[in-house]
N, C-alpha and C positions, 0 to 999 in steps of 0.2 A: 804666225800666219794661220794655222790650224786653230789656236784661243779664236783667234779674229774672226774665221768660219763659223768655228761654232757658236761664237756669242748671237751670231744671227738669225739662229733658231732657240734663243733661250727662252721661253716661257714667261710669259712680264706676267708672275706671281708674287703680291705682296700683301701684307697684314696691313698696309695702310688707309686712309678715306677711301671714297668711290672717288674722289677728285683726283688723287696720286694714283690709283689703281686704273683709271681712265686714260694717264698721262700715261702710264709704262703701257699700257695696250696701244697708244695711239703712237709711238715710237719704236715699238717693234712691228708695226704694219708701216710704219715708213722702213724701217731697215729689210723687210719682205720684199716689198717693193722694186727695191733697188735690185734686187735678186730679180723679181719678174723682168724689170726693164731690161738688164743683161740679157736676160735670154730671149725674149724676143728678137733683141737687136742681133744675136745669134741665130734666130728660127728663118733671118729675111734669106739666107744664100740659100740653104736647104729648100727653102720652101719653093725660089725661084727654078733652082735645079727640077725637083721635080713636078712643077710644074701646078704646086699649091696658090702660087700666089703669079697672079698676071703683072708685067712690066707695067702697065696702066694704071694700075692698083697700087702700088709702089708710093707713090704720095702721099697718098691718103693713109694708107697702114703705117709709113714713117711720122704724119700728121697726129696721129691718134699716138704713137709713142712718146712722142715730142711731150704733149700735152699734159701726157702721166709725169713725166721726168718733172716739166714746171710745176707741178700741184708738189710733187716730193719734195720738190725742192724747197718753196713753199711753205710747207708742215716743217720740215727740217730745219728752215731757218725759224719760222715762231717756237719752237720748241727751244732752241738753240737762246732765244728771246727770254725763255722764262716762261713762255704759254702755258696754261694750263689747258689739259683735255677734257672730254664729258665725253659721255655717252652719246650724247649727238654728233659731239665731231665726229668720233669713232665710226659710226652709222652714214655719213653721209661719205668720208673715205672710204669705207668699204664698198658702199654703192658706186661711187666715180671707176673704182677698179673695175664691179661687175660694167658699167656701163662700156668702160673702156677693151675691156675685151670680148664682150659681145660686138662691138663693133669690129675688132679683128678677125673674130670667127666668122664675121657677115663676110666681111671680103675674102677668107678662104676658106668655102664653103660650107660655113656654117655646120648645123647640124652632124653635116657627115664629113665635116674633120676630123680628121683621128685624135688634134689634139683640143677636141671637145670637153672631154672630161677634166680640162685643166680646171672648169667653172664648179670640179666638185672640190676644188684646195677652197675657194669659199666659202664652199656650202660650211664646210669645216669651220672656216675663222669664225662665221656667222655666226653658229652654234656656241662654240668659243668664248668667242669675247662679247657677244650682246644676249642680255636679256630682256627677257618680258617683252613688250609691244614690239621693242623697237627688233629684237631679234625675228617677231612672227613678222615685221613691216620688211625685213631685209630675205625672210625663205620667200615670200611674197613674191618681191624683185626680184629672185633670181630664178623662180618660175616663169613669169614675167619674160626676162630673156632670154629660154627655154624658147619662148613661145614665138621672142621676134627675131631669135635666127635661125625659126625654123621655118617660119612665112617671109623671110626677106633675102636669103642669103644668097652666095652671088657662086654657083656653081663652075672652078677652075677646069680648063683641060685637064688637068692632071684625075679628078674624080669622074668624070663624064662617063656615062655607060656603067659605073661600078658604084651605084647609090643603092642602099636596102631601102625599101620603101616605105613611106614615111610612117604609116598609120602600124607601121613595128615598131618603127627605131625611135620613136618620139615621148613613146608611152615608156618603153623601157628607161629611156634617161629619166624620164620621171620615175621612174620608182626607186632608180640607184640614187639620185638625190635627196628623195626621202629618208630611203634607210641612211643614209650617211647624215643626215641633219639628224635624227630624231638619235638614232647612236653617239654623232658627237655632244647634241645638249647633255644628253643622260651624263657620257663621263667628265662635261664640265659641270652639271649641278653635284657630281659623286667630288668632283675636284675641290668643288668649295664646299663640302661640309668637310670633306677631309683636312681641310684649310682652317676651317671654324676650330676641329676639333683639337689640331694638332696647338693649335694658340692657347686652348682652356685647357690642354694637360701639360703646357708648358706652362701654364701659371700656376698649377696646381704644383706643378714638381720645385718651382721657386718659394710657393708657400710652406709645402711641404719642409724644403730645406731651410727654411726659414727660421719654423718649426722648431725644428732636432737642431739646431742651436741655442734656441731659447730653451729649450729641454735642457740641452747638457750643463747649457752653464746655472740654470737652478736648480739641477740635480747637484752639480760641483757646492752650489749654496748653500743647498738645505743639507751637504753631506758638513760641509765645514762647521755651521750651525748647529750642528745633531749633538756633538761632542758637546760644548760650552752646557749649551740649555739641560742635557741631560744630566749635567756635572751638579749645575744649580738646584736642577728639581732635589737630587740625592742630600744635598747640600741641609736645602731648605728642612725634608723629610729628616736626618738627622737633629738638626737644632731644638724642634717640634717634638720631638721625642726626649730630647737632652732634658729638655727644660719645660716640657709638662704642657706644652701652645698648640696642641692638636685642635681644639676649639678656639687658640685664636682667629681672629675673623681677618686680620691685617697679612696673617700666616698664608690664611686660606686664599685671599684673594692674587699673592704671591704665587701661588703655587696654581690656579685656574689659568691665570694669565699664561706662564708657562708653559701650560697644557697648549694653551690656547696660540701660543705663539708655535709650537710644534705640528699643531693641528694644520696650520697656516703654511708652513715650511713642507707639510706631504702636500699639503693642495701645490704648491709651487712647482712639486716637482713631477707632478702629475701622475704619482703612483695609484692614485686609487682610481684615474680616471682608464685605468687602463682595462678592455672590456676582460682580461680572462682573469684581472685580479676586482671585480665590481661584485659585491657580497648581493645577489640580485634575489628579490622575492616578488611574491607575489601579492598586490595587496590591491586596498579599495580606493584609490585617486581621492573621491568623494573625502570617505573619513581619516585619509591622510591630510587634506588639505586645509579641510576643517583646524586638525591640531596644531596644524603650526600657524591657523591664523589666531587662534585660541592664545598661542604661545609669543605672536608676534604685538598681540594688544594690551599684552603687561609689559609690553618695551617701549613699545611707541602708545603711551597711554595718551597725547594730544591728537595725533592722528587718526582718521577713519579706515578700520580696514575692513572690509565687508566681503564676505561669502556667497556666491551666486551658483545655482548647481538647476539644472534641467528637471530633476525629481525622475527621471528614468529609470533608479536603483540602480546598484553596484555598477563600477566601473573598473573591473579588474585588472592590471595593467603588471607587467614584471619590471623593476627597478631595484637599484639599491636606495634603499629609503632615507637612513643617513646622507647621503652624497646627494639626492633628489631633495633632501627639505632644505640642506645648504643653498643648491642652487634654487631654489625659490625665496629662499629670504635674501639672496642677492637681487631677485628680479623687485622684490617689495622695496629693498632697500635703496636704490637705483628709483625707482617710482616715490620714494619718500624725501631722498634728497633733490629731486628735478622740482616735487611741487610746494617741500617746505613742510616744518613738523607736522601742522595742522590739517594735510592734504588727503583727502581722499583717495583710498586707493579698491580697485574690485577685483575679488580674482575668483574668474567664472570658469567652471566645469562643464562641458558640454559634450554629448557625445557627438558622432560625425562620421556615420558609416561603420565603420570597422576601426576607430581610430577615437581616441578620445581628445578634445583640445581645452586645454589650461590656458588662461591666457591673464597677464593682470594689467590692467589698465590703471590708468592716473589721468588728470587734467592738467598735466605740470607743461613743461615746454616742449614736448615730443624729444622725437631720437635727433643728434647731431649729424648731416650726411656722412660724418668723417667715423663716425661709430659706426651708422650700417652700410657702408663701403667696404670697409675693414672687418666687418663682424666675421670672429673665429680666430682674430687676431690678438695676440696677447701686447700689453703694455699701450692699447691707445684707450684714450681716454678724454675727457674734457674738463674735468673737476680737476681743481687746483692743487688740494693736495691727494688723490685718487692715482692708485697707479698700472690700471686695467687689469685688472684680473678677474673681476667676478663677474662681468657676459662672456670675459675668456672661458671662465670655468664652465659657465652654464651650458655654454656651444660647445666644448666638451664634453659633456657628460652627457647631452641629446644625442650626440653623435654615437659615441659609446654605446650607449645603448636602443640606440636604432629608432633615433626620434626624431624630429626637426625645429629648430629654431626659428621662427622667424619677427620682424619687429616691422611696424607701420608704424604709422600718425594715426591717431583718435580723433575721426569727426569732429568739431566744432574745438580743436584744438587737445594736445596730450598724446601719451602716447601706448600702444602697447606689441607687449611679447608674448606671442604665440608660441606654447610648445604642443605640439602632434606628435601622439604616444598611439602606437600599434594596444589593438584589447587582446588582452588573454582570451581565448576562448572558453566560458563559462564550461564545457565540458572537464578541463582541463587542471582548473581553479577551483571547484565545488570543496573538495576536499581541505587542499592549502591554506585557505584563506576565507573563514569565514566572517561573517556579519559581528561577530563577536569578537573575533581575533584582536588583542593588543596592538600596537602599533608605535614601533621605537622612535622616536621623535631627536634629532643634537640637544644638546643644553647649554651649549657654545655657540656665539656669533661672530662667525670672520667678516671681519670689518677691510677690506681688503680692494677696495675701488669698483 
């Protein structure tokens, strides 16, 4: 009995459309309802007693209850149907109520009813459950009513001689309906960002653990893996030395691959993407990005890879430089297999306030929706034999180190990836890193989706 009560006040709060979220708003103002209707039909002995409400009037005040009960009833059975609600119905129910008890306060008398202030439970739903127009079209109306049972209403014996005069008592309900509208909207607009919020830290805490599954079990991978590969590299390293093959070249490619397959197994398992273990320096974007496009055009010698930079000078930035040219020969690499060996690809340096943006473009077929839905997500992917890992990597390692990723469609078709790098402050960098300074480049290509 007690659940039963209190379901009648439960909050119709949901993460669903505005079509289902209109629906639970428009079914718990029927179950209100039926709360008000009770008690009125309780208010009629009292009121007669003392003399609120005239024997005469008695029709009409039972007329007007009647009325609400059939509209409840009504909404209760379309719902019941399957109806769906909207914000219109919502609004035009709420108005039938104000209508309908303004007309009750008119027959006992009005304004200076004591239970006048029932038309601030309104004011409340108003605020509540309707926004935007329809919520300022509903404070409206019940101003509105304010005003016609204060010029219409029908003064019982029971009040007679004991009325405050009106040019007090009129202004006053007006201003306690304000504050109670403008207080209620505030904590239903504070309700639904609270609402918004709590839905995107719950997808976040899903992703997150999502995550640290895929973590563990490629850390359990590359730990199982670590043993074998490293048994082989020793392997190999002996033979090579047995037998005098240190400059074989069949040797040597044996044993790069190996590297290269280790190299592949810490990216897996995400250790270097980790910010307190990221070997971070300070260097020039500019003639970082230069080298590996330098380095990326003796690989893909059919393809166009081209350099575009602002001419702004220096663009000093902190990163691990190894782990940053990897993930850019991911993002090239990704741009090379969408447009095809021979495809052009641009990767432009720009600065942008306080922030530098990298981004490389292709003309190939753009991003999959399914790729930037999921971007951050390891193992999706659309290449056939690709098995996502390298925009995983890359949205890791932005992240890491305090940068952003992001991926559009290119104009007149293609597509590109923006990464937005915080600048070193030149005060800070002068020394570190200058114009001359080397700059360590991989010499390995994870080939890795």
């Amino acid at each position: 009995m007690l659940d039963t009560l209190r379901s009648l006040f439960d909050l119709p709060i949901t993460t669903d459309g505005d079509t289902e979220q209109s629906t639970a708003k428009l079914a718990w103002v029927v179950r209100l309802r039926w709360v008000a209707i009770a008690a009125q039909l309780l208010s009629i002995l009292p009121a007669l007693e003392f003399r609120l409400l005239e024997p005469r009037m008695l029709p009409l005040f039972g007329a007007v209850i009647a009325t609400l009960a059939v509209l409840n009833i009504g909404t209760w059975l379309g719902l019941r149907r399957g109806s769906r609600g909207s914000a219109g119905h919502l609004t035009i129910q709420l108005g039938a109520d104000i209508l309908g008890l303004s007309a009750l306060l008119i027959l006992t008398g009005g304004a200076w009813n004591p239970m006048v202030s029932i038309l601030l439970v309104h004011t409340v739903l108003g605020a509540l459950l309707l926004e935007g127009r329809l919520g300022l079209a509903f404070f409206g109306l019940i101003l509105a009513s304010f005003v016609l049972i204060q010029a219409n209403s029908h003064i019982p014996p029971g009040l007679a001689g004991r009325l405050v005069p009106a040019n007090i008592l009129f202004p006053a309900q007006l201003v306690v309906v304000l504050v109670f509208w403008i207080l209620t909207a505030w904590l239903s607009r504070t309700l639904d960002h609270f609402k918004i919020w709590f839905a995107e830290a719950r997808e976040r805490k899903t992703r997150i653990d999502r995550l640290r599954a895929v973590g563990a079990l490629a850390a359990g991978l590359s730990h199982e893996f670590a043993t074998p590969l490293n048994t082989a590299q020793l392997k190999l390293g002996r033979l090579a030395r047995k037998h005098g093959l240190e400059e074989d070249e069949d040797l040597l490619t044996a044993t790069e691959e190996l590297e290269r397959c280790g190299d592949i197994l810490r990216q897996l398992a995400g250790s270097q993407l980790h910010p307190d273990r990221l070997p971070l320096e300070t260097v020039d974007l500019d003639a970082l990005v230069q080298q590996v496009c330098k380095s990326l055009a003796t690989t893909y010698e059919e393809a166009t890879i081209r350099y575009l930079g602002d001419g702004r000078g220096p663009k000093r930035v902190l990163l691990p430089v190894v782990a940053f040219s990897q993930a850019l020969i991911n993002l090239v690499d990704n741009s090379i297999e969408s447009g095809g060996s021979r495809s052009e690809v641009e990767i432009v340096v720009v600065r942008n306030g306080n922030r530098v943006e990298l981004s490389v473009q292709d003309r190939g077929s753009g991003w999959p929706e399914v790729v930037r839905r999921h971007l951050g997500e390891p193992f999706v992917t659309t290449k056939p034999e690709g098995i996502g890992l390298g925009l995983y990597y890359v949205h890791s390692l932005t992240e890491a180190i305090g940068a952003e990723l992001t991926l559009n469609d290119r104009e007149f078709g293609g597509a590109v990836a923006k990464i937005s790098i915080p600048i070193v402050p030149t005060a800070n960098t002068a020394e570190s890193s200058g114009p001359g300074k080397p700059i360590r480049t991989p010499d390995w290509r994870p080939q890795n989706g």
